[in-house]
C-alpha positions in Angstrom: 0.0 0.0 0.0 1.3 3.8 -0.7 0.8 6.1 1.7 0.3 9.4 0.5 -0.5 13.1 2.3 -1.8 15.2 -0.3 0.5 18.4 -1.2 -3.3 20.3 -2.2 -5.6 22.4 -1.1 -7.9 23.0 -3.5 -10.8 20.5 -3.7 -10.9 20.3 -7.4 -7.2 18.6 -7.1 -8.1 16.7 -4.4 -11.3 15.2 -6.1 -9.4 14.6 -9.1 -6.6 13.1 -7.4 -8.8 10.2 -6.1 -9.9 9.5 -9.7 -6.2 9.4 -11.1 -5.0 7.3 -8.1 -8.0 5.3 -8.5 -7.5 4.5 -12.6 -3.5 4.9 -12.8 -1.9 3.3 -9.6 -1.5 -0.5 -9.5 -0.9 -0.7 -5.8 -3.3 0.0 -3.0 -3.7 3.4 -2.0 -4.5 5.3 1.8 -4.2 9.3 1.2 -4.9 12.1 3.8 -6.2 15.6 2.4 -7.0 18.6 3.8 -9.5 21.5 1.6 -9.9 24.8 1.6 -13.3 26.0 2.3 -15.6 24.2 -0.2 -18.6 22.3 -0.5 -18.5 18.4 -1.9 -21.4 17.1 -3.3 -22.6 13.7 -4.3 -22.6 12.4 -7.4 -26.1 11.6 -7.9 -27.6 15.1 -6.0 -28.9 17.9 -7.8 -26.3 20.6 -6.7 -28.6 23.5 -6.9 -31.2 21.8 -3.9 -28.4 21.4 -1.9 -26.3 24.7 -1.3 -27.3 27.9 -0.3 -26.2 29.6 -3.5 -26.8 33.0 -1.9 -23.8 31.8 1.0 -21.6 30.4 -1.3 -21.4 33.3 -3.8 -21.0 35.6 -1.2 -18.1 33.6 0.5 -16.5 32.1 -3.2 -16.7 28.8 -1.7 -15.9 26.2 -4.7 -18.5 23.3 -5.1 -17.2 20.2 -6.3 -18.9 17.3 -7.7 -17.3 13.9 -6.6 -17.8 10.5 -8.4 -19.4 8.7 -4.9 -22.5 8.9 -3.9 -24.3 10.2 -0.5 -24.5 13.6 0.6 -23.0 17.1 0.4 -20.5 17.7 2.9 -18.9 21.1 3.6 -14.8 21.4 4.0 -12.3 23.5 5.5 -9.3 23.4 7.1 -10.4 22.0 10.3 -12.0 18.8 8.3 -9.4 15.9 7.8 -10.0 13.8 4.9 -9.2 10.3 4.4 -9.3 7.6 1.3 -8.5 4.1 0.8 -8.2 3.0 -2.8 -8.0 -0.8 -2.6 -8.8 -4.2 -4.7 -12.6 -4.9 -5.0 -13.1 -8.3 -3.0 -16.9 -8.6 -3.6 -17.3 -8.1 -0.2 -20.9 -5.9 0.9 -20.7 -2.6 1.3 -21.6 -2.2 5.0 -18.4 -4.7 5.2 -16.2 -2.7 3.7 -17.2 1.0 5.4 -16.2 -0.8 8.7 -13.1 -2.6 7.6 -11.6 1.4 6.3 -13.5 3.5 8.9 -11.7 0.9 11.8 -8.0 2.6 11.6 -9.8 6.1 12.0 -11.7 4.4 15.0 -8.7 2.9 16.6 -6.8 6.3 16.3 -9.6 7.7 17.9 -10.2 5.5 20.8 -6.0 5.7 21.7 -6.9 9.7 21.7 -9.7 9.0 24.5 -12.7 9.9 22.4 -15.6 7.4 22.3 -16.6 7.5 18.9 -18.6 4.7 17.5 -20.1 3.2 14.6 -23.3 5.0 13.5 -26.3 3.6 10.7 -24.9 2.8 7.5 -21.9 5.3 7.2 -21.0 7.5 9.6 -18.9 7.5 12.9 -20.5 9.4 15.6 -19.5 10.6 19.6 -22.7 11.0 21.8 -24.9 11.2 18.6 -23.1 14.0 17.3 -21.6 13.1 13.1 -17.9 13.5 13.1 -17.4 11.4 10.2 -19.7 10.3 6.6 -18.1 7.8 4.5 -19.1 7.1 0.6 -17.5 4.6 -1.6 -17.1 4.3 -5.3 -16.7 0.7 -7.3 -15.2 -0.4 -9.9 -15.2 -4.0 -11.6 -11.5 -4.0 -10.0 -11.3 -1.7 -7.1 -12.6 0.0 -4.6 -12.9 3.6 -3.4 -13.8 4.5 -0.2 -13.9 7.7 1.5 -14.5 9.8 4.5 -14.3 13.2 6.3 -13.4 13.8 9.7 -14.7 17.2 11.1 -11.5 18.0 13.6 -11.7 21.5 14.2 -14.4 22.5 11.5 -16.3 25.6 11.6 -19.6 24.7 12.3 -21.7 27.8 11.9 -20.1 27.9 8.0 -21.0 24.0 7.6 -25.1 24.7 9.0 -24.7 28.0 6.8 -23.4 26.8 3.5 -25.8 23.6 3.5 -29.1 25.7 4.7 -31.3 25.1 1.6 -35.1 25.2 1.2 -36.2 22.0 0.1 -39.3 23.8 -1.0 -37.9 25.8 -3.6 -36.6 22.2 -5.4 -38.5 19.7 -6.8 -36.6 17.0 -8.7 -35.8 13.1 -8.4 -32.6 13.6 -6.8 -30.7 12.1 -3.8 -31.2 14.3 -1.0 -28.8 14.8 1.8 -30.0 13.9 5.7 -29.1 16.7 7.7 -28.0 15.3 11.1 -26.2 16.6 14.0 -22.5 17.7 14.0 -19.2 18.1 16.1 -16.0 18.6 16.2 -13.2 16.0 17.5 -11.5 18.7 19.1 -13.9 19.4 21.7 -13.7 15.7 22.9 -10.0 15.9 23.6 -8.3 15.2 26.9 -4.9 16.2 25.3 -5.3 18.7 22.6 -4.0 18.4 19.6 -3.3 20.0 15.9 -4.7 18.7 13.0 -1.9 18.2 11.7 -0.7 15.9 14.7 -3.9 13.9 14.1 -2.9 13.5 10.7 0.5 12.0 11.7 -1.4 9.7 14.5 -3.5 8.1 11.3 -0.5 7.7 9.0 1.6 6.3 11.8 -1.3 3.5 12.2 -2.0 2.6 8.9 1.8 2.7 7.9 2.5 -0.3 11.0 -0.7 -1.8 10.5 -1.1 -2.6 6.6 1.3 -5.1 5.4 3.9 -3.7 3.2 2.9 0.1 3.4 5.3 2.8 2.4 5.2 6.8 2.3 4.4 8.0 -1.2 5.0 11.6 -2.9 3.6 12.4 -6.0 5.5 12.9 -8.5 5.8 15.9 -10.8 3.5 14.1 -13.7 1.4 13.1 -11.2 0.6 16.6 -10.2 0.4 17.4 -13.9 -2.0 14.7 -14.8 -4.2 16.0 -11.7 -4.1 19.4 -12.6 -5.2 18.5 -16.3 -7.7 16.4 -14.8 -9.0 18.8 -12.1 -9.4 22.0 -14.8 -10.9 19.8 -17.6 -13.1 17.8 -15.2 -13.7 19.0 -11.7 -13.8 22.5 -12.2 -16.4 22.7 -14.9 -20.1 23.8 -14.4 -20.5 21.2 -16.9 -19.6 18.2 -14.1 -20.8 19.9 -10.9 -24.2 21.9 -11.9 -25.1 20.1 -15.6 -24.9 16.4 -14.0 -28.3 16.2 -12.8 -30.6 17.2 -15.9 -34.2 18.4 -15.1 -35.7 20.1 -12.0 -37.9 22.9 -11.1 -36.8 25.7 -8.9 -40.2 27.9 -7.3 -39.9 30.7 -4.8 -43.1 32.5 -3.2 -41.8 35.9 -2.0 -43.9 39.2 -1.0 -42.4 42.9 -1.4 -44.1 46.2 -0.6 -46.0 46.2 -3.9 -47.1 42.9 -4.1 -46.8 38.9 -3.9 -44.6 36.9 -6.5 -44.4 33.4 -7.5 -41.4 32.4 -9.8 -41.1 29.3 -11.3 -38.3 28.0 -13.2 -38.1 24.8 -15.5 -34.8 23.9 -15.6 -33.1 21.2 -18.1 -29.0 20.7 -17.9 -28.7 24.0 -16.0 -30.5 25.8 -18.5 -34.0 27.4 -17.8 -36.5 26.4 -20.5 -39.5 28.3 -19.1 -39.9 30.9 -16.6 -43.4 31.6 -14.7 -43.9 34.8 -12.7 -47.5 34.9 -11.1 -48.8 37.4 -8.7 -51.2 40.4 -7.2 -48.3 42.8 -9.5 -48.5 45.4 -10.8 -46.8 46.5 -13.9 -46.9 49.0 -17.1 -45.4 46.1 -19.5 -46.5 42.5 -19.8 -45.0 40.0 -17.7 -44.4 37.6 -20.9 -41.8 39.7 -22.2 -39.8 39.7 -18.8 -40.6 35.8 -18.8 -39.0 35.8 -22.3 -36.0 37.5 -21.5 -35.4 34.7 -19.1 -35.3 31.4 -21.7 -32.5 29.5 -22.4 -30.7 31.7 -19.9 -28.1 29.6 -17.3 -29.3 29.4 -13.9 -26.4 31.1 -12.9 -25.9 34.1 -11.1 -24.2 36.6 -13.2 -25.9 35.1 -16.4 -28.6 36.5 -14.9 -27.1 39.5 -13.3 -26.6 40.4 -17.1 -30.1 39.5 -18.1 -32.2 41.2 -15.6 -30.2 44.4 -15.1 -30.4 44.8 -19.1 -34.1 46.2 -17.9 -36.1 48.0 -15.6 -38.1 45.4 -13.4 -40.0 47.8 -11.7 -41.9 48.4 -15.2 -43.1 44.7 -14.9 -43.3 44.7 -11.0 -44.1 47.8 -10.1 -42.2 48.9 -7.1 -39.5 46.0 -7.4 -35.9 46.6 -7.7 -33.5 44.6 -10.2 -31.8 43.6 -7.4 -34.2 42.1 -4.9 -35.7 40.5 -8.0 -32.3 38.6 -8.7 -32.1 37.8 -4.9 -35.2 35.8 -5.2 -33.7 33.4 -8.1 -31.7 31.7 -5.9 
């Protein structure tokens, strides 16, 4: 097995990295990673019903699409990630989250901190999530993966993930919101993050059978950059995946009560419904118009609704509290 600490921060590289290691290493694979503030989301979730878009533009926290499935997770630099690439036994799933989640127990339980097993994937202390896991198969391997919220920030996690499922309705996986915490907090010796990190290495390097440290090499980095830029950081992979939702927003301003409605296929809005008690000096289907085959992206429609005056469709609406209410 190679043991590897990533030499990233960015989740785009990291994300990619898994899928490089995955498909161009022979030998089995444990890597530690830290991110940068980010959100991950699963592969089969419709990204848009599961950040608060308003949170993460403001904040310019990347959102990355990852090939496992589950939930969206929010990152930082208090959240220690872990992955074991390894052959694909046929063994069941549940199996296999508790064979790679037990190292991260053990180092745990040396710490002092009574963490435990939790449902299908997750690692819990007094109830509280400190750890989801997801895995990824191939015909030949395995990929399984996990966070570990150290020293996260907890208020930016509940922030960046606070989404109202009633604005969404698609077929997509949704995530199950449970309680958090942090490792940290359950310490009777406190330690870095970085200290943690060495505990876990240290483990799995004396307790795998022929495990060594691993750097990437300068064409690995290369081959995860290309990968990470032509892949991972696309709005093709992380918004376009899931293909057809609707997005609907009741909202009331001095004037008047609105409710959009937008048809969405492959990030793209294909009709756009605005119904209310309005009033306005132009017809609303010219405004609804303006809005077809626009992205559902923030400044593609930045530049589509401050091309007019909204208050002569809603009368007493600015552009920019219009725009607020698309997301």
């Amino acid at each position: 097995m190679k043991c590897i600490v990533s030499p990233f921060s960015l989740c785009y590289e990291n994300i990619a990295s898994e899928e490089y290691l995955l498909n161009k290493m022979q030998d089995n694979i444990f890597m530690l990673y830290i991110n940068s503030p980010c959100i991950i989301i699963g592969k089969n979730q419709n990204t848009y019903s599961e950040i608060n878009q308003n949170y993460v533009r403001q904040h310019d926290l990347p959102v990355v699409r990852r090939m496992s499935g589950g939930g969206a997770v929010y990152h930082d630099f208090g959240n220690l990630n872990f992955c074991f690439i390894v052959e694909n036994k046929s063994k069941e799933m549940d199996s296999v989250f508790r064979e790679y989640t037990k190292p991260v127990l053990d180092v745990l339980h040396t710490l002092g901190v009574p963490a435990e097993f939790s449902g299908r994937n997750d690692l819990t202390i007094e109830g509280k999530k400190i750890s989801g896991n997801a895995q990824y198969y191939t015909s030949s391997k395995v990929l399984h993966h996990g966070t570990l919220l150290f020293n996260s920030d907890i208020p930016s996690l509940a922030a960046s993930l606070n989404v109202s499922e009633s604005k969404f309705e698609d077929k997509a996986i949704k995530s199950v919101r449970s309680r958090v915490g942090n490792i940290y907090d359950y310490l009777n010796e406190k330690i870095t993050i970085k200290e943690f990190s060495n505990l876990i290495t240290d483990y799995i390097m004396e307790n795998f059978p022929n495990c060594q440290s691993y750097s990437l090499s300068e064409e690995d980095k290369f081959h995860i950059q290309q990968l990470s830029e032509t892949k991972y950081s696309t709005f093709e992979w992380n918004y376009k995946s899931f293909s057809e939702f609707t997005f609907k927003n009741n909202f009331k301003y001095a004037k008047g009560n609105v409710e959009l409605r937008l048809n969405l296929i492959n990030g793209i809005i294909k009709e756009a419904y605005i119904i209310g008690d309005f009033f306005g000096k132009k017809d609303i289907s010219e405004l609804e118009m303006m809005l077809k085959e626009v992205p559902y992206d923030y400044n593609a429609l930045e530049k589509v609704i401050f091309s007019t005056n909204i208050d002569d469709y809603l009368s007493g609406l600015s552009n920019a509290i219009f725009l607020e209410n698309f997301f």
